[in-house]
PASEBA-1860 file (N, C-alpha, C; in nm, 3 decimals):
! residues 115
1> XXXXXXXX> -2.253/-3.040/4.778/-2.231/-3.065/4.637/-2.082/-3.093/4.609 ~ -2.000/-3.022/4.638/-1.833/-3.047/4.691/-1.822/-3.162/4.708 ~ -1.902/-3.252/4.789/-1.826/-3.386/4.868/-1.874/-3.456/4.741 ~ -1.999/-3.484/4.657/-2.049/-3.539/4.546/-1.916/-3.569/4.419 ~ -1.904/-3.441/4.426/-1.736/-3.404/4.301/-1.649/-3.461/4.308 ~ -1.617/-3.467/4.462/-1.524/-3.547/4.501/-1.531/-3.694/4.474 ~ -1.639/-3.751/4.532/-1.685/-3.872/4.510/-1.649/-3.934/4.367 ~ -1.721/-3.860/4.273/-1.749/-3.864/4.085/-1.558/-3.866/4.035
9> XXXXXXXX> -1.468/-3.812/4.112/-1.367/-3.763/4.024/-1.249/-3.939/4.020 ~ -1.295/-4.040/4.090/-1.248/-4.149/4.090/-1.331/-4.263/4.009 ~ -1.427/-4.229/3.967/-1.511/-4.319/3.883/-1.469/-4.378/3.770 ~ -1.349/-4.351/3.713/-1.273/-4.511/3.616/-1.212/-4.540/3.678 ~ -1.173/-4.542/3.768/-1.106/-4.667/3.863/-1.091/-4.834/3.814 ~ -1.024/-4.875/3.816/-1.081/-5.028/3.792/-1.113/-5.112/3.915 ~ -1.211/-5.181/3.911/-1.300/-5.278/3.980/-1.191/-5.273/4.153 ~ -1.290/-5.243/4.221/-1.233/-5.227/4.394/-1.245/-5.368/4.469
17> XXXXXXXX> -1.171/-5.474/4.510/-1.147/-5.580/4.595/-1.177/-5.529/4.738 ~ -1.288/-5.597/4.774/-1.337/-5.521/4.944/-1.276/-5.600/5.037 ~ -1.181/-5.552/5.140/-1.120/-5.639/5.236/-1.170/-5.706/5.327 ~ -1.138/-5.817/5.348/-1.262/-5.899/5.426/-1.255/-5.817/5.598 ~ -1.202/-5.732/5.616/-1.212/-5.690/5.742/-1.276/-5.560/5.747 ~ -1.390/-5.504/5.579/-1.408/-5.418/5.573/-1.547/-5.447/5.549 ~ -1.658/-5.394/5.679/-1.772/-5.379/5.631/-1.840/-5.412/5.471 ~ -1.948/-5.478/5.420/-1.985/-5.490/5.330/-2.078/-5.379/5.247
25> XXXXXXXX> -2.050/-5.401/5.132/-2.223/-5.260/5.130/-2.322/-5.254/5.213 ~ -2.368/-5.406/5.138/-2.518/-5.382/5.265/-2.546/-5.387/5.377 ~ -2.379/-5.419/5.457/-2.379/-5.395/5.603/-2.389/-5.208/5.623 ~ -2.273/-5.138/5.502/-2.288/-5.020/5.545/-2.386/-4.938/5.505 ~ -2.495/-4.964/5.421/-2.622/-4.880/5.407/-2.692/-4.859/5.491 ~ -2.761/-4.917/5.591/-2.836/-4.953/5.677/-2.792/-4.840/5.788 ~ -2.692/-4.855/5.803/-2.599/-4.794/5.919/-2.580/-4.648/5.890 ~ -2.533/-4.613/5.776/-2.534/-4.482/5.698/-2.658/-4.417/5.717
33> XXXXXXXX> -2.765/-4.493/5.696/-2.892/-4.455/5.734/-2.886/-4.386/5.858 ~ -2.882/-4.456/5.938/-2.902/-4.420/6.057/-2.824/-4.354/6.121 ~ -2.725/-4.334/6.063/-2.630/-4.221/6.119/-2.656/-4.090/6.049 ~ -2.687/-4.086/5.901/-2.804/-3.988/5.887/-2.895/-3.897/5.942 ~ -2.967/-4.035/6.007/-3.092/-3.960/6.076/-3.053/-3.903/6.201 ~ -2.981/-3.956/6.275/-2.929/-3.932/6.391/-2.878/-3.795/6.339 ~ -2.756/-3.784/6.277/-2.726/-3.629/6.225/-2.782/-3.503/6.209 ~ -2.895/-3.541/6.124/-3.032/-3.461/6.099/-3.056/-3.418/6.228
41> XXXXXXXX> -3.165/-3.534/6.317/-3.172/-3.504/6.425/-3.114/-3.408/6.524 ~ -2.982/-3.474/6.565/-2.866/-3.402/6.602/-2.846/-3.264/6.620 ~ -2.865/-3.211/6.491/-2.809/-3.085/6.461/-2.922/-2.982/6.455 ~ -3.090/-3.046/6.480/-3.184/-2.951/6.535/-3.163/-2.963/6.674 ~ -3.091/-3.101/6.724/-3.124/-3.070/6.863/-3.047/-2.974/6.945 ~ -2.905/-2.964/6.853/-2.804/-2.852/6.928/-2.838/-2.719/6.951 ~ -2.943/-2.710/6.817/-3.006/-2.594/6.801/-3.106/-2.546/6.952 ~ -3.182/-2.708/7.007/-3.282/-2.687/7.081/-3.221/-2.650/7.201
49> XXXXXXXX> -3.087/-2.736/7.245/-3.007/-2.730/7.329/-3.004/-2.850/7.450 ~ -2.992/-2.948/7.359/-2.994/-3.102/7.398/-2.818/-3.127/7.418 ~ -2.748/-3.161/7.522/-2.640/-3.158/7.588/-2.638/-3.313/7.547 ~ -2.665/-3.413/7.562/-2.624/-3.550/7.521/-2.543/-3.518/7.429 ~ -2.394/-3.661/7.455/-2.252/-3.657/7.335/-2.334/-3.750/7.218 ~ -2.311/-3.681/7.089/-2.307/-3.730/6.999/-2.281/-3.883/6.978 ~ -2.172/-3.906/7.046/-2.103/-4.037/7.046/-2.159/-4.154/7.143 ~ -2.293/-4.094/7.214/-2.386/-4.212/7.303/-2.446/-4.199/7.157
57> XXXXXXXX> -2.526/-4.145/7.078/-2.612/-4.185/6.974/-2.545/-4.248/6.882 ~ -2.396/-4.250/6.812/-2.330/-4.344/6.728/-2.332/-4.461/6.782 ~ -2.314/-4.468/6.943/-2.270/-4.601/7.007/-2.395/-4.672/7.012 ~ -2.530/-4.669/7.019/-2.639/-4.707/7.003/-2.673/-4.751/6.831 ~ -2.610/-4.701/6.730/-2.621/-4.742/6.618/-2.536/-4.847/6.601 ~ -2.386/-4.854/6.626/-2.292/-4.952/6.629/-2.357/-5.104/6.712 ~ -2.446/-5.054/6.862/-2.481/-5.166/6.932/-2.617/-5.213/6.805 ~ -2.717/-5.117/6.782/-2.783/-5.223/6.667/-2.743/-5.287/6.545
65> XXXXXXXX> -2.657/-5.262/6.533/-2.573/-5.344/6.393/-2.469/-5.428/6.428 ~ -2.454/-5.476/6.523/-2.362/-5.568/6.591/-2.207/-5.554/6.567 ~ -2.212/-5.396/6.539/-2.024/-5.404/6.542/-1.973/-5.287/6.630 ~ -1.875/-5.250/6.595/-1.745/-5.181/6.708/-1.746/-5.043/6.617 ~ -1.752/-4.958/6.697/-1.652/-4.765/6.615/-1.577/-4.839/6.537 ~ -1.437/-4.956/6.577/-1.340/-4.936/6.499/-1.419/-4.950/6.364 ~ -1.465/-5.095/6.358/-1.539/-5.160/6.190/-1.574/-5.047/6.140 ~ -1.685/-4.963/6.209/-1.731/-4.888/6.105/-1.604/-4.766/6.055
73> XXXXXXXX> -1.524/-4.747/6.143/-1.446/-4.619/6.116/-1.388/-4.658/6.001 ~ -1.318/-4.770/6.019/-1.198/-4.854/5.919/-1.271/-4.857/5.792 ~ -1.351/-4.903/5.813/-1.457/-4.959/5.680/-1.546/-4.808/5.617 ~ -1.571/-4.683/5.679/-1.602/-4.603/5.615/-1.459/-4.518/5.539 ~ -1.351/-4.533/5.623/-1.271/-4.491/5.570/-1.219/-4.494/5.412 ~ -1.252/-4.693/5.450/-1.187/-4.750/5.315/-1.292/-4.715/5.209 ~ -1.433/-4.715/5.238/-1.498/-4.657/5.133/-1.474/-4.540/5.097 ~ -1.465/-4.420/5.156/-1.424/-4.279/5.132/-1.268/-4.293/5.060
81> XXXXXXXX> -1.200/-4.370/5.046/-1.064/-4.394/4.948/-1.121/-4.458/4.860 ~ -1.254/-4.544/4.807/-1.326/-4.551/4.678/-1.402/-4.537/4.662 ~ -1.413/-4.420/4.605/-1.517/-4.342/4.570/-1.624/-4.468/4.448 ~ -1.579/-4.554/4.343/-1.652/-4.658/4.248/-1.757/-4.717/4.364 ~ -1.722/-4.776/4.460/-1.772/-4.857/4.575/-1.877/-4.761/4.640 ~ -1.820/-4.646/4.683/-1.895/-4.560/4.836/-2.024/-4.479/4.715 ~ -2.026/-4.417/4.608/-2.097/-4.359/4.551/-2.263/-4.501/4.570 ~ -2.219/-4.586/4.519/-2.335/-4.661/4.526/-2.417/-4.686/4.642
89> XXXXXXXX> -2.329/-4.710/4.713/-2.354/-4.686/4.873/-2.451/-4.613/4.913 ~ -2.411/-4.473/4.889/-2.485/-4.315/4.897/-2.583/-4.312/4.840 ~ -2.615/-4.347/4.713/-2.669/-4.334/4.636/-2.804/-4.435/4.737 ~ -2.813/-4.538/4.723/-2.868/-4.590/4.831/-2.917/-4.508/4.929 ~ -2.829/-4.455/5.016/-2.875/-4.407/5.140/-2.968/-4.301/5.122 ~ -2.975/-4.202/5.027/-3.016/-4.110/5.001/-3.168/-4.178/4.969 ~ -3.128/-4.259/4.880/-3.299/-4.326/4.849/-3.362/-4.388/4.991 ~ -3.323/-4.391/5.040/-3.348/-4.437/5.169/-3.467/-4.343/5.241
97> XXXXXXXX> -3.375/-4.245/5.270/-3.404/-4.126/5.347/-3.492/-4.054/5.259 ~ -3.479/-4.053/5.155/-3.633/-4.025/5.064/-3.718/-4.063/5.086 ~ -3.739/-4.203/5.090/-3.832/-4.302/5.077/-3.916/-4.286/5.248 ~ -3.810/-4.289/5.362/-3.867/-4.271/5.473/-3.896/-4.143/5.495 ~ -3.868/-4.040/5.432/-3.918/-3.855/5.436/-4.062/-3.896/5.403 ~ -4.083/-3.977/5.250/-4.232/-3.976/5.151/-4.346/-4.091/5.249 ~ -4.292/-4.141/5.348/-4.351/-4.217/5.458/-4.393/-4.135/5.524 ~ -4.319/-4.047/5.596/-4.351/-3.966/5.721/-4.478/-3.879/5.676
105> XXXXXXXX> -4.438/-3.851/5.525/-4.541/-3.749/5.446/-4.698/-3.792/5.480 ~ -4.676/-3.918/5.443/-4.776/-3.960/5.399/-4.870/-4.067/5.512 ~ -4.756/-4.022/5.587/-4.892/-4.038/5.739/-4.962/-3.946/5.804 ~ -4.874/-3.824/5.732/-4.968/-3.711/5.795/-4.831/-3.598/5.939 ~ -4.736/-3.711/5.894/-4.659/-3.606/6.013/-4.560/-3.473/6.010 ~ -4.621/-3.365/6.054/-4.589/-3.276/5.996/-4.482/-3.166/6.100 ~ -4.391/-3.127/6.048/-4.325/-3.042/6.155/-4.334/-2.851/6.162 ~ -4.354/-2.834/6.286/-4.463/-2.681/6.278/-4.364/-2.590/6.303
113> XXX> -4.325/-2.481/6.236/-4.188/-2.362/6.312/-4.319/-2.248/6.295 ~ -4.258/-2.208/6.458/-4.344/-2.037/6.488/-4.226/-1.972/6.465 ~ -4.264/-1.842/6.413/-4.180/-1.716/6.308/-4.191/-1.650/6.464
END
């Protein structure tokens, strides 16, 4: 909720010029996505005790979106310095990951924890 606040506290800003060497929105939604899920993932699997680096699963997201760590680093960066720009972004991604949660629902796939 913190990082949200943060986000919200730059919102009159006036209008953000995106650098042409900076990822586009809808290049970075997609990707956000999936670094998402990977995260999610991720962080049950540390739990499970899955030893693979983090950074083979980013590098597999970077190879399906046809760019480099740097692009995305540079280019998430510059969104995280505008917050007007990156909120929409998010906002997106989140619907995203909704939308594919209310999928998973609704095929029936369900995840089981023994107490």
């Amino acid at each position: 909720a913190s990082v949200l606040f943060i986000l919200f506290i730059g919102c009159d800003s006036p209008e953000v010029q995106i650098p042409e060497t900076v990822l586009t929105p809808e290049q970075m939604m997609p990707i956000m996505v999936d670094i998402h899920v990977i995260e999610g993932a991720r962080n049950g699997a540390i739990m499970l005790g899955d030893t693979n680096g983090i950074e083979d699963y980013y590098a597999k997201v970077y190879e399906k979106h046809g760019i480099t760590e740097d692009q995305f680093k540079s280019s998430f960066a510059f969104y995280s310095d505008n917050p007007t720009v990156f909120i929409p972004i998010y906002e997106e991604v989140l619907d995203s990951l909704k939308a594919n949660g209310a999928l998973l629902a609704k095929k029936g796939v369900k995840i089981e924890y023994e107490d």
